[in-house]
C-alpha positions as a printed Julia matrix, in Angstrom:
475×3 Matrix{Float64}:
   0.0     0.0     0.0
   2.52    2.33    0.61
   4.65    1.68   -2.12
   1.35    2.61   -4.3
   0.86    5.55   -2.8
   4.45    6.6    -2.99
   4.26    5.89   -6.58
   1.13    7.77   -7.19
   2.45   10.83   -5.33
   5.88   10.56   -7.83
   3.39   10.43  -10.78
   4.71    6.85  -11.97
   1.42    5.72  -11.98
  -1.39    8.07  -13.89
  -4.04    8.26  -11.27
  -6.88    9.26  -13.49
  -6.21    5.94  -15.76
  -5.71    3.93  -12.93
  -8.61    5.25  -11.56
 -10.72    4.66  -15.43
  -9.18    0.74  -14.95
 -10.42    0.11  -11.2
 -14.2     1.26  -12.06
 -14.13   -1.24  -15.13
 -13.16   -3.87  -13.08
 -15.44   -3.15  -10.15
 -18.21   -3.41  -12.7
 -16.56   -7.0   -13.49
 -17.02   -7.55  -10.0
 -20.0    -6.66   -9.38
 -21.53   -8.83  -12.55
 -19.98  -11.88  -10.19
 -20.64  -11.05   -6.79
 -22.87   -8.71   -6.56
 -20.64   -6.66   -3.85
 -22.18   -3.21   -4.7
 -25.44   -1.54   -4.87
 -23.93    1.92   -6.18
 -20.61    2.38   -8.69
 -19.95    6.0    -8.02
 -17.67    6.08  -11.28
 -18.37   10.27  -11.53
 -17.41   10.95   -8.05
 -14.34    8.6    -8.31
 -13.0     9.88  -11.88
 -13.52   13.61  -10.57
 -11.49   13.04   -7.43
  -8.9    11.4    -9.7
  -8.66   14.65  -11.96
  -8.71   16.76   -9.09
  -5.88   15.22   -7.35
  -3.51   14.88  -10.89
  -3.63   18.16  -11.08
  -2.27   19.28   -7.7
   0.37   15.75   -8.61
   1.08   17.93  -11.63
   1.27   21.11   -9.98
   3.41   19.87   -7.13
   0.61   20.87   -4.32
   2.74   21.14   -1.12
  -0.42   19.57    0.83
   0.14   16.1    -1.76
   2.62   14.41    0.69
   0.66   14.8     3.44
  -2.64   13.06    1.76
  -2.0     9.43    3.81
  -4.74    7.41    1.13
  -3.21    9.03   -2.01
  -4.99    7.45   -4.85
  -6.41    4.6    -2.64
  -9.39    3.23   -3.53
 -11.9     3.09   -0.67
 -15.26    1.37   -1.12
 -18.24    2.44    1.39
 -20.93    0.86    2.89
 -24.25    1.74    1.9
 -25.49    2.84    5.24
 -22.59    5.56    5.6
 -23.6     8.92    3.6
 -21.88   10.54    1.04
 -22.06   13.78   -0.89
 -24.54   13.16   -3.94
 -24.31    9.66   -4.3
 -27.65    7.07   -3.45
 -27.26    5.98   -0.11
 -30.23    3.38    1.05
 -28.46    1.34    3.99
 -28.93   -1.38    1.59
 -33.3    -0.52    2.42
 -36.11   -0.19   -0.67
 -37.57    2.6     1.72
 -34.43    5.16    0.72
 -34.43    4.31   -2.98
 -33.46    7.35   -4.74
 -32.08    9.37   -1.55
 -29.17   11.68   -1.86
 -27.43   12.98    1.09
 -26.61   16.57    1.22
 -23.22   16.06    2.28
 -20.76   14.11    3.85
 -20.43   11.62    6.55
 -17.2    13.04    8.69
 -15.43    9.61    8.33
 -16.36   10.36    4.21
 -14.99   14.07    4.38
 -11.87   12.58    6.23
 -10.9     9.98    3.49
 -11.33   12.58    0.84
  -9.02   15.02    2.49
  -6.21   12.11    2.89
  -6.63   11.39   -0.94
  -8.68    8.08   -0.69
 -10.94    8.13   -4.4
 -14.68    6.94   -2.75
 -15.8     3.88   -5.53
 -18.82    2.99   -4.96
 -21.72    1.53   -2.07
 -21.33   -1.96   -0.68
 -24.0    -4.41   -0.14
 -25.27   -4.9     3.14
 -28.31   -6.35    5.0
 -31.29   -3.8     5.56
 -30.09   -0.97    7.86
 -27.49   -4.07    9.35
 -30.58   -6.49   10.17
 -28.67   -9.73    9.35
 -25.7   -12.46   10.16
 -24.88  -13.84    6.42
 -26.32  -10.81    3.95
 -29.2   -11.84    3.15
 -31.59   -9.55    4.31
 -31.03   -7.01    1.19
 -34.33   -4.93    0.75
 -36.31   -5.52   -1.84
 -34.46   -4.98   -5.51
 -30.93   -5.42   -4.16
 -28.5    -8.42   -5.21
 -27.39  -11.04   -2.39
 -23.39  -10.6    -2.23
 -21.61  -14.08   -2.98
 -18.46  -15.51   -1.27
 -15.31  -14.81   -2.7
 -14.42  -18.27   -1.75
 -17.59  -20.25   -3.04
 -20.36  -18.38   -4.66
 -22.74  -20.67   -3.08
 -21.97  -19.38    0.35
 -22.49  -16.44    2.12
 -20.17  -13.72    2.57
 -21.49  -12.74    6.84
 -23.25   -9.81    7.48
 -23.94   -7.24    7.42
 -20.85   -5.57    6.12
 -20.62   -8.3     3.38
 -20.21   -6.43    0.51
 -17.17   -4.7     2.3
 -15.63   -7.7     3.28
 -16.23   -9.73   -0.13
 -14.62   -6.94   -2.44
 -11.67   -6.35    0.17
 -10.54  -10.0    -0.6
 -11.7   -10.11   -4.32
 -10.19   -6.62   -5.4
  -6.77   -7.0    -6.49
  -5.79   -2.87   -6.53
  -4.62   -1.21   -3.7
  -8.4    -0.91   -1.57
  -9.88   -0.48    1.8
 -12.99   -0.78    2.63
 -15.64    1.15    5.3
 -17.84   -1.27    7.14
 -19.8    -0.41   10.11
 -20.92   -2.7    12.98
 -23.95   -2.78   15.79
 -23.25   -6.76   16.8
 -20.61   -8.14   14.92
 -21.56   -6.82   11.25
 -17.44   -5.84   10.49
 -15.94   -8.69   12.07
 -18.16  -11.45   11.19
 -18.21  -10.96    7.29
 -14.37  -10.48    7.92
 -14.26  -13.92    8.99
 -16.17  -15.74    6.03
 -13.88  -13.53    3.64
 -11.0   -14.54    4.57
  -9.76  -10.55    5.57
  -8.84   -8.02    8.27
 -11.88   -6.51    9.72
 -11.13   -4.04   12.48
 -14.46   -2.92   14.93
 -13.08    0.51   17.02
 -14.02    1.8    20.62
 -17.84    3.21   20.24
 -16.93    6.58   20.39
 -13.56    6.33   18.64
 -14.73    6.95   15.04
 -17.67    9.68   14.56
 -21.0     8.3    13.73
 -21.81   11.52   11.9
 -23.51   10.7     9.01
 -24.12    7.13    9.21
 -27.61    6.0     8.94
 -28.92    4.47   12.39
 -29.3     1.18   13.22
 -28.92    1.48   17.06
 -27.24    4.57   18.55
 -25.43    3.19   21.52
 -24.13    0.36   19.74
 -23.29    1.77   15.85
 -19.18    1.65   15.08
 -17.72    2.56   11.42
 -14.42    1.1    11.07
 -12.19   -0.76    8.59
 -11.88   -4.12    6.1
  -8.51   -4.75    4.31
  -7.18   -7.65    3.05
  -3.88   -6.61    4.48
  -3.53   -5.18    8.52
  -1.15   -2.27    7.47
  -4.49   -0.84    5.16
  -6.84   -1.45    7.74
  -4.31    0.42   10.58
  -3.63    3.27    7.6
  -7.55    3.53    7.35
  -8.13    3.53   11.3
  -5.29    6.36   11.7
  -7.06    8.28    9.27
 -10.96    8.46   10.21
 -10.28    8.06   14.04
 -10.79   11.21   16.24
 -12.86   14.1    18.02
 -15.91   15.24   16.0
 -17.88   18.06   17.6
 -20.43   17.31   14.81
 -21.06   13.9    16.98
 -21.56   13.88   20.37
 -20.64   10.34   21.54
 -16.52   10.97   20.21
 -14.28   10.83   22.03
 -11.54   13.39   22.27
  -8.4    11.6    23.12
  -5.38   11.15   20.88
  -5.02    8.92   18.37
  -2.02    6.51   17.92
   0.09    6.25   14.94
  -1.77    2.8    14.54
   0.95    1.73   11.14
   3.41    1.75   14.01
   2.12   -0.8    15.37
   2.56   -3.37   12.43
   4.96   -5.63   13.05
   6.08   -4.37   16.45
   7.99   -6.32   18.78
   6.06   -8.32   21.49
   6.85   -8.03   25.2
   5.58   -9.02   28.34
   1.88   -9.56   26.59
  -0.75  -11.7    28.07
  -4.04  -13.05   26.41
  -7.06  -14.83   27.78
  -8.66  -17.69   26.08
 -12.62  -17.66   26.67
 -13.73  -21.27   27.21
 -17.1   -21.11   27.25
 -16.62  -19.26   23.94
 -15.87  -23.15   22.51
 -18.19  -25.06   23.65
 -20.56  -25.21   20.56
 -18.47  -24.74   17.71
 -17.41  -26.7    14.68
 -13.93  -28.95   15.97
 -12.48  -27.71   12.82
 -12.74  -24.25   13.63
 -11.67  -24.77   17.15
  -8.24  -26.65   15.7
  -7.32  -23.79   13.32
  -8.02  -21.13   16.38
  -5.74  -23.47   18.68
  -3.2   -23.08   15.46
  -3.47  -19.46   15.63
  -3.33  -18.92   19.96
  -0.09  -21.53   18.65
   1.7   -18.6    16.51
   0.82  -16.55   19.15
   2.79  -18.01   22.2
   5.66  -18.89   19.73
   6.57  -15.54   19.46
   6.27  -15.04   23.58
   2.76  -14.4    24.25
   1.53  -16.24   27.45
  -1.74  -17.59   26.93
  -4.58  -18.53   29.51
  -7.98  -20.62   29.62
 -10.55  -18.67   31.39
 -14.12  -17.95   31.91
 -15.8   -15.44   31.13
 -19.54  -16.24   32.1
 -21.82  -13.23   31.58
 -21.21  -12.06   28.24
 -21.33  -15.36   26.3
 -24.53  -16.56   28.67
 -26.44  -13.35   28.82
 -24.89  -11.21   26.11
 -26.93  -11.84   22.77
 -30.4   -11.58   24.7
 -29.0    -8.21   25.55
 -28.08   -7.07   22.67
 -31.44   -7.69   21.03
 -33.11   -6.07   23.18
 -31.14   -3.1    23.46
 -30.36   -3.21   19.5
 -34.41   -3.48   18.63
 -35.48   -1.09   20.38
 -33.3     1.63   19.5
 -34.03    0.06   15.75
 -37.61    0.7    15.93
 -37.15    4.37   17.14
 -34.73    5.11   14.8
 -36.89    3.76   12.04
 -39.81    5.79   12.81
 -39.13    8.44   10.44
 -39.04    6.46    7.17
 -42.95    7.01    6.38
 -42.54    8.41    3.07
 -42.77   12.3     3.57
 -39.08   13.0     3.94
 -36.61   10.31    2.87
 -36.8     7.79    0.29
 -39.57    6.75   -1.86
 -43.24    8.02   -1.16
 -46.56    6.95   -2.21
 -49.72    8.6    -3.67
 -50.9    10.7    -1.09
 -54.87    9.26   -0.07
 -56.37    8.36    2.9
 -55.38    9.5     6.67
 -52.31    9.75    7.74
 -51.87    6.5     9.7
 -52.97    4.69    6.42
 -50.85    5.92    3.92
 -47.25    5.62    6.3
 -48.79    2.08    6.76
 -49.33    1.62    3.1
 -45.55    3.02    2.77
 -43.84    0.9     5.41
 -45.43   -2.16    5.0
 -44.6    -2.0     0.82
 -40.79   -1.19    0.9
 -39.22   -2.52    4.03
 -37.94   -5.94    4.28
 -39.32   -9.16    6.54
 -36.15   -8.75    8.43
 -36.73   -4.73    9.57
 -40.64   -5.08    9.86
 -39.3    -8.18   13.14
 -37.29   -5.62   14.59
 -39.35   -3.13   14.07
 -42.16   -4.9    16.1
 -39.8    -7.19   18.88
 -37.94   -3.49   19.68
 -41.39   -1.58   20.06
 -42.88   -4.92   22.11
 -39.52   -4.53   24.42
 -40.21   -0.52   25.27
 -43.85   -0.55   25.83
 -45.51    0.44   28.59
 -45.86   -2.91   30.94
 -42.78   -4.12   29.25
 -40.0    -1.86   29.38
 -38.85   -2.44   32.8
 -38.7    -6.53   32.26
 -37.22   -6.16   29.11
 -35.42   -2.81   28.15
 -34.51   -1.7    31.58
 -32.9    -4.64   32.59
 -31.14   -5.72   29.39
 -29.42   -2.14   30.18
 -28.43   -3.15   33.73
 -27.05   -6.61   32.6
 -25.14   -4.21   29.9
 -23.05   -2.63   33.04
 -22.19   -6.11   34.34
 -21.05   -7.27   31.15
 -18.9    -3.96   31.13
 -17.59   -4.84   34.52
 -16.92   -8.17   33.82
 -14.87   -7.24   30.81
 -13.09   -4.88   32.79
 -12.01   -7.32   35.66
 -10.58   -9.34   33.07
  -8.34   -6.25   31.5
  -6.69   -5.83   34.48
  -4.87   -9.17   34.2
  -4.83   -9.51   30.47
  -3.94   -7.95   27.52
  -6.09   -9.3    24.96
  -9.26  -11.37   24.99
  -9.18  -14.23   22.03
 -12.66  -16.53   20.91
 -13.8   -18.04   17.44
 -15.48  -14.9    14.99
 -18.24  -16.96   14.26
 -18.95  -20.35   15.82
 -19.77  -21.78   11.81
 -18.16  -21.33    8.69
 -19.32  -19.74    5.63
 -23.12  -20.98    5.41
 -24.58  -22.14    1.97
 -27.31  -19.83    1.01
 -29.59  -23.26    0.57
 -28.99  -24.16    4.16
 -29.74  -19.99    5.39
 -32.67  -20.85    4.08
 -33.81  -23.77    6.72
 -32.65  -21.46    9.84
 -35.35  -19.69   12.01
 -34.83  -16.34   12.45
 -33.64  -17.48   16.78
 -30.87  -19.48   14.9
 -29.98  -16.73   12.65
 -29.58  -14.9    15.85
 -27.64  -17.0    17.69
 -24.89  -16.61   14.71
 -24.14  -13.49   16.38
 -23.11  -14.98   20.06
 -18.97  -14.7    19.81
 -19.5   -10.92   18.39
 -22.61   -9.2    20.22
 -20.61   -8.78   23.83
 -17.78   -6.84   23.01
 -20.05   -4.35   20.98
 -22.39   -4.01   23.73
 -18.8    -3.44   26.07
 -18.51   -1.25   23.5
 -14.88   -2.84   23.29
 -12.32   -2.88   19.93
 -12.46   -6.15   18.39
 -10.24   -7.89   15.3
 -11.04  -10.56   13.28
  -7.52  -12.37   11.85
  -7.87  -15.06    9.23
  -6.12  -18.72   10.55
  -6.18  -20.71    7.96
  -9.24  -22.27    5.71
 -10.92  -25.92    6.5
 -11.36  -26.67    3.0
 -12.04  -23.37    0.47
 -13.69  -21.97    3.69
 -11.92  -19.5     6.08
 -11.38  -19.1     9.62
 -11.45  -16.27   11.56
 -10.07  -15.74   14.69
 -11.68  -12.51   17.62
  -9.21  -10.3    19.85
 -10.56   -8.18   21.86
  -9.13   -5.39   23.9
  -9.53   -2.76   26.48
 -11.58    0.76   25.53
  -8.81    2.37   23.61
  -6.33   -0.01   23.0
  -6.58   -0.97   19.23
  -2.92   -0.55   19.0
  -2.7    -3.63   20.96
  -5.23   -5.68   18.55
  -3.01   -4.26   15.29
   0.43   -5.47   17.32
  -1.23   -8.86   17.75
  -3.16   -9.14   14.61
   0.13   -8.24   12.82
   1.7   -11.44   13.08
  -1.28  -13.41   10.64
  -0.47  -11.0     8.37
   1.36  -11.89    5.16
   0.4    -8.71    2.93
């Protein structure tokens, strides 16, 4: 990546031809995978132009442009400038953002050329990305186009191991959606501190859980992407404003004195060949002087996707409230009262998948209900918090399986209920509800399939996760 970028600012390579070569072979992509819903092929040639000439002109601000001719693909839920942006929903056909998302505006001021929208399950409703809304192509597996790529950043993960120019992708997660697809793809897939990236911009899913963060199929991308859309945003109130690491430092860096935890209960029910390939990769791990520990960690594997659902619905259903077809999106003949025609809306253009959340997250806050079910989900949030935190005191690093399957055939998705589709999410939904930075690092393959491997850290420390993570990288 850097070598590209060095070459790009030298003018060895012409950016706006490279740029003309990547959209044609995105488009040969996408014809095969279906990995985007938008080619933005006008925004990406105009950036291209617009950077040549300051190449040409010897613009003193070039060498400081860190994604300089990078191509960076975008998940459809995260806005930008003028280009369709649906969060992969029927209900936001046709809508246009007004501007930027910050983590958008920050790639374009570091040079990164914005390609296109990835695919993605309705506003992130889904495990194995699936749940496009109506109209939208199911992404395939790089690996076997019979299988799914995760979800619900799948069209992210899918093109960062397909694409063979220099790319990095934006995902975003609520309960595993960057790590998870990371993991069936065979790629880096880096989830940040809630808080550490600003959520200005993205489209809601849940607002105490939502992350934007990185894909790559190389660690050094994903750190160069983290470095560059990490930070204070007073646009956003949930940032965070503490400094940033020089995360590419961190590639490669010299282990000492570094102690991990290995959560048992997190392989209890899990295929034995993904358990061998993780016990390949903890392997690696102590070879290079890591000390490694069994230990339990009770709470957030027991009680931690129950909470999530809860909290994750709810929030979903608010947030969700003001698609009726008057402001956003696609609208409807306007007839009858008002309660009929945002039924007559709602019920036409979103998906099976967001009408269940829609109802189990309104169900969870009613009156009667909300102390049973969304008050106390929030209290068993703090203990998970707590027990996390007990466990950071003694160890470095947390590691568990990504996903306790591998890379599901679409015929076989097809048999699950949505409860088992749920339960797909159990490695992945405690450390966002934490609110803790998590990694997924590919192991190996059992077959054509791939393997993913989880380390999770401390609030804050992704530096640690990128040290660790650096070692299964062969980019």
């Amino acid at each position: 990546m850097q070598e590209f970028i060095k070459k790009i600012r030298n003018n060895e390579i012409d950016i706006v031809e490279h740029t003309h070569k990547v959209i044609n072979e995105c488009k040969k992509i996408n014809k095969e995978y279906n990995y985007f819903n938008v080619i933005s092929e006008d925004l990406a040639l105009q950036q291209a132009k617009e950077l040549h000439k300051k190449i040409k002109n010897n613009d003193k601000n070039i060498k400081n442009k860190k994604l300089l001719g990078v191509m960076v693909s975008v998940k459809d839920g995260i806005c930008v400038k003028n280009v369709e942006s649906t969060a992969g929903s029927k209900i936001l056909r046709g809508y246009k953002p007004l501007f930027d998302a910050t983590v958008i505006k920050k790639v374009k001021d570091a040079g990164g050329i914005i390609i296109g929208k990835t695919s993605q399950d309705e506003f992130g409703f889904g495990s194995f990305n699936v749940n496009v809304g109506l109209g939208f192509e199911i992404p395939k597996n790089p690996f076997d186009k019979q299988r799914s790529c995760g979800g619900s950043s799948g069209g992210a993960a899918g093109l960062s191991q397909v694409a063979e120019f220099p790319h990095i992708a934006l995902g975003e997660s609520t309960g595993g959606s960057i790590v998870e697809p990371a993991s069936f793809c065979g790629v880096f897939g880096l989830c940040p501190t809630y808080g550490r990236i600003s959520r200005y911009g993205l489209i809601d899913y849940a607002n105490s859980l939502d992350k934007v963060g990185p894909l790559g199929k190389s660690l050094q991308a994903v750190a160069l992407l983290l470095e560059t859309i990490s930070g204070f945003d007073r646009n956003e109130s949930t940032t965070i404003n503490k400094p940033i690491d020089n995360y590419t430092d961190f590639i490669n860096k010299k282990i000492k004195n570094m102690k991990i935890g290995i959560i048992k209960e997190a392989f209890v029910d899990i295929d034995k060949k993904i358990d061998k390939k993780i016990n390949e990769g903890v392997d690696k791990l102590e070879e290079i002087g890591v000390k490694t520990e069994e230990i339990s960690l009770k709470l957030p594997i027991k009680h931690g996707l129950a909470t999530y659902y809860i909290l994750a619905t709810s929030e979903a259903s608010t947030n969700l409230a003001k698609y009726c077809g008057m402001r956003y999106g696609v609208s409807d003949k306007l007839e009858g009262n008002f309660n009929e025609y945002f039924t007559k809306v709602r019920s036409d253009n979103f998906g099976p998948e967001a009408k269940r959340r829609i109802i189990l997250g309104t169900f969870a806050r009613m009156s009667g209900y909300r102390d049973a079910y969304y008050i106390k989900a929030t209290k068993i949030r703090t203990k998970i918090v707590d027990e996390y935190k007990k466990m950071f005191k003694k160890y470095d690093a947390l590691i568990s399986p990504t996903s306790p399957i591998l890379p599901i055939k679409f015929s076989e998705i097809e048999k699950l209920s949505p409860l088992q589709h749920y339960m797909m999410d159990i490695m992945t939904v405690s450390p966002n509800v934490a609110g803790l930075p998590h990694l997924n690092v590919p192991v190996g393959f059992v077959g054509k399939s791939p393997v993913g491997m989880l380390i999770t850290a401390d609030h804050l420390e992704e530096s640690k996760l990128i040290q660790l993570g650096s070692v299964f990288d062969s980019q």
